[in-house]
N, C-alpha and C positions, 0 to 999 in steps of 0.2 A: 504494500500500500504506500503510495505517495506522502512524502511528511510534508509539511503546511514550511517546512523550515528549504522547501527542496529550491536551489535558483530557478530562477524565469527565464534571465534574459541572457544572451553569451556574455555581455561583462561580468554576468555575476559566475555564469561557470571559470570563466578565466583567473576570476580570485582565486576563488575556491580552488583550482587547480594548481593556482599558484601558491597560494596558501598550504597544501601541501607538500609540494617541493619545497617550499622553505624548513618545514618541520624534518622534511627525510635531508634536508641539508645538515641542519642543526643534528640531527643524528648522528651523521658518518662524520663531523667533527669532531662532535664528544666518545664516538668510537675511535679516532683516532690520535686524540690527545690520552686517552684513560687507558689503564691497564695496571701491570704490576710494576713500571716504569713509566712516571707522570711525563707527557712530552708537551711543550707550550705550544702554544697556538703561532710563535714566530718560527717555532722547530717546525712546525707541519707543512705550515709554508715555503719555509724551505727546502724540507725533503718534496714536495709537490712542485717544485717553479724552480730551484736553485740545482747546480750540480755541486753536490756535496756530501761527501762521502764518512760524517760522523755515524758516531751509535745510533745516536737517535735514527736519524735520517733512516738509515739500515732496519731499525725497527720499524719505521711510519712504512718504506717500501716495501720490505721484505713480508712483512708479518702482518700489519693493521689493515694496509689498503685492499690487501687480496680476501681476507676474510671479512671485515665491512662491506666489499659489492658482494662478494656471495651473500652475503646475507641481505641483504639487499634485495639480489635476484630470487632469491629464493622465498622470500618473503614478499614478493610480486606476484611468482609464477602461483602461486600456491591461491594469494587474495583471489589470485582471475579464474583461478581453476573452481573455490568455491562459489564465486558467482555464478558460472556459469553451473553448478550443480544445483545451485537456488534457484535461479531463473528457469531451469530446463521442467524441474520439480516441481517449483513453487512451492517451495517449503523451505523456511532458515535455519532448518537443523541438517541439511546436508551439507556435507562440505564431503573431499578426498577421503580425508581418512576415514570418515564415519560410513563411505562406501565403498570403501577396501581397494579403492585405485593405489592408495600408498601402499599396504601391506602387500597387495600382489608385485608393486614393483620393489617394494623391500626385500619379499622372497626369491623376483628374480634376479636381482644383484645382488645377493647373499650367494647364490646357487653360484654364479659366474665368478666368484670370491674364493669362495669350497672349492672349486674344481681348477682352480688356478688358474681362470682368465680374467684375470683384473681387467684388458684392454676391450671387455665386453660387456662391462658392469654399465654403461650407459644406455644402449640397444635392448640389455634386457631388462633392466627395467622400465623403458618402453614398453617392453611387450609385456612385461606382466601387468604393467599398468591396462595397457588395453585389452587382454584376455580377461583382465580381470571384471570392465566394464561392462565385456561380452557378455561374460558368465550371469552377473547379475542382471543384466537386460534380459539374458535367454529363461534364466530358473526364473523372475520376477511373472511371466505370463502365465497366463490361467492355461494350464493342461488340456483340461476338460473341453473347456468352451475355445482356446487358444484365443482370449480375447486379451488386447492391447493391457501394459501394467498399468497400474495406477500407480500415483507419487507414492501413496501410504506404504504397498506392495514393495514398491520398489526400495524404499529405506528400510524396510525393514531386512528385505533379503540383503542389501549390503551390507549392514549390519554384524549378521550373520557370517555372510562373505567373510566380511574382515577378522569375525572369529577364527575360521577357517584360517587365513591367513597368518593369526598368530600364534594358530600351534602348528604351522608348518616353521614359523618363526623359530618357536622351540625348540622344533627337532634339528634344525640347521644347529644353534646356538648348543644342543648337549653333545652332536657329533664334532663339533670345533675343537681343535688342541686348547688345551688349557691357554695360553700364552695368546691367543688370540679374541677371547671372551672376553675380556674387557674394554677391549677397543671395539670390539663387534654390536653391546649394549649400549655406550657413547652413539654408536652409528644410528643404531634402532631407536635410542630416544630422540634423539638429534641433536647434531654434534657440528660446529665448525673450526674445529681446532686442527683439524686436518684440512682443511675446504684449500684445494688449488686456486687454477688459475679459474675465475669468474664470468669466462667468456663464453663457455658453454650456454649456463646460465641465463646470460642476458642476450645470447640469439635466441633462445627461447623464451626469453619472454617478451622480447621484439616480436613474435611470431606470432607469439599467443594473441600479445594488443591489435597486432594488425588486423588478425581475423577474427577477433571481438570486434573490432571497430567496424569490419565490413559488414559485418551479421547485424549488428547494435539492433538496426531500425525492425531487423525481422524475429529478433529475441524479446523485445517492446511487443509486438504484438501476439508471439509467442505466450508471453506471461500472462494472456488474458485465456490461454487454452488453444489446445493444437485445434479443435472444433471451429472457433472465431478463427482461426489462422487458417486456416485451410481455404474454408471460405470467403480470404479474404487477400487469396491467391500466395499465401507462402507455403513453399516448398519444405513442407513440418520436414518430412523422412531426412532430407539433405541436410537441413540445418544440425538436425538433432543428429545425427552421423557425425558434422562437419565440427559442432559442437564437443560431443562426445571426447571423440579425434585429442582434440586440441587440448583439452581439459588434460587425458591422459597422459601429453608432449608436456605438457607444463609440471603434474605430478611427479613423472619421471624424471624429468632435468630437476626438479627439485629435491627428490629424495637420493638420486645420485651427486648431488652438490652437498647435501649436508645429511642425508637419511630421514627418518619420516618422523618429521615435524607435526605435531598435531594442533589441532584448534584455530590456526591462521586464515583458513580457511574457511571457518565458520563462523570467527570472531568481526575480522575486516569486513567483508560483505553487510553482514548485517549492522552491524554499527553505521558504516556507511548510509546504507539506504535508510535509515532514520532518520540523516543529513538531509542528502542531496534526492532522496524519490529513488525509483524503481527505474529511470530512461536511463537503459545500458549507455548511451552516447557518453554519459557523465561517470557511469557507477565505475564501468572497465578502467577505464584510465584512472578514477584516482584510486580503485582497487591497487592498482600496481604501484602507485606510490605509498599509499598508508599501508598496504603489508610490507614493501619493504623497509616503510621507516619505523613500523611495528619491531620487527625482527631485528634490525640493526640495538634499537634500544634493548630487547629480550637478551641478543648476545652479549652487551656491553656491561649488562646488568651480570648475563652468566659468569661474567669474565671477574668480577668485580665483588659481589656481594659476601666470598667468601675466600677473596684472593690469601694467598698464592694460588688456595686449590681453584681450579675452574670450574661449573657446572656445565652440563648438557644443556644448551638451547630450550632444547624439548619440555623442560624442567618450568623453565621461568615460563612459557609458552601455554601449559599445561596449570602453571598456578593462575593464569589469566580464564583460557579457555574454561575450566571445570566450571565454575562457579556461574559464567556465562551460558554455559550449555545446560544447567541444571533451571535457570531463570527462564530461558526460551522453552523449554520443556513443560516448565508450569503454567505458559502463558495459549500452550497448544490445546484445541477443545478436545 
């Protein structure tokens, strides 16, 4: 439902958009000055604008700026992915994980890990992500009658799915060498303290935006019912494939960038559209800024609240989400 607070006019989306980027500014700042070595704000600058080869500098390049955009992108890919499982639904208790797109692509980059192809851990969680959407699309339909799922149907078998998925999670995690169960549960809750290079990441969620942005106008009429949208000459099957698709691409590149984050997904979105209304044109894009300026602050926090030792992302991510997922639960008839 549209909030009374949602903009009118494009200056006021432009604030608003802009108004966001300043906040995921002010984020990857205080991510990159904060840690267990304070760097100033004329250090950052420097390591970012100057050639200069101090400590600091070496930490802002080496260490803060690669895992501030992961987190970043990751925290983007994930917003746009729950959108697009709210809007497709119509329901704001769906997000990734809660439909087992993370844990199918958890299990298949776990599996590509176990068997020693780490250079395939990106492809398969792809595909687990998208088998996994399959699966609950396919088991979601009425047998009997083979009639089309319903939203209700369909969260609940992901639900399920995603059980599914986390005691394949366990059986990966009890056959693992001792010596790698630790870094293995970092991963599974979510973790950026290993996070590469971040460019994977944000061709994927360039990718994602783009084709939210193309879709936007036909996801707007989407959200009133594939019935009204039919008749009202959108292409439901295509979208909802093309949809599907993309949701998956972004799950994957996110849980292979840092592993399966939870509640991001279901937290941003809806928060969101309390602001700014339900018109994808606006919700997409600042989806991808306020998760990833969500997640920047979640990891800076992980990194910080109990320094030296670090927490898991997933941690801080999970003390936001619970409390939020239990609230929209009470608020469902």
């Amino acid at each position: 439902m549209a909030s009374r607070f949602a903009p009118r006019t494009p200056s006021a989306v432009i604030v608003l958009l802009l108004g966001l980027t300043g906040v995921a500014i002010v984020a990857l700042a205080i991510a990159l000055m904060t840690g267990s070595v304070a760097v100033s704000p004329q250090s950052v600058l420097r390591a970012l604008f100057a050639r200069d080869s101090g400590t600091e500098t070496a930490i802002v390049r080496e260490l803060r700026i690669p895992r501030a955009l992961s987190a970043f992108a990751t925290g983007g890919l994930l917003a746009i992915a729950g959108a697009f499982m709210q809007v497709l639904l119509r329901n704001p208790l769906a997000d990734p994980y809660v439909l087992g797109l993370s844990g199918g692509a958890a299990v298949a980059a776990l599996a590509a890990l176990a068997t020693g192809h780490a250079a395939w851990t990106a492809p398969a969680a792809f595909a687990g992500a998208l088998v996994s959407t399959l699966l609950v699309f396919a088991l979601a339909r009425r047998e009997r009658t083979n009639a089309p799922w319903t939203a209700t149907r369909l969260l609940l078998t992901g639900i399920v799915i995603a059980s599914g998925w986390g005691a394949l999670i366990a059986l990966l995690l009890s056959i693992a060498p001792e010596v790698q169960v630790r870094g293995m549960l970092f991963w599974l809750i979510g973790d950026l303290s290993t996070a590469g290079a971040p460019w994977l990441a944000f061709v994927a969620l360039a990718a994602a935006l783009a084709i939210g942005l193309s879709l936007a106008r036909d996801l707007n009429v989407l959200a009133r019912g594939s019935d009204i949208a039919e008749a009202l000459g959108v292409p439901v099957h295509r979208v909802t494939l093309a949809v599907h698709a993309t949701a998956a691409l972004a799950t994957a590149a996110a849980v292979t960038t840092a592993g399966t984050i939870g509640f991001v997904g279901l937290v941003v979105p809806h928060a969101l559209r309390l602001v700014v209304g339900n018109d994808q044109r606006v919700l997409i894009p600042a989806c991808a800024i306020a998760g990833g300026a969500l997640l920047v602050f979640a990891d800076t926090a992980a990194r910080t609240l109990v320094a030296p030792v670090q927490l898991p992302v997933g941690v801080v991510t999970a003390l936001i989400g619970v409390p939020t997922f239990l609230w929209l639960l009470s608020r469902e008839p």
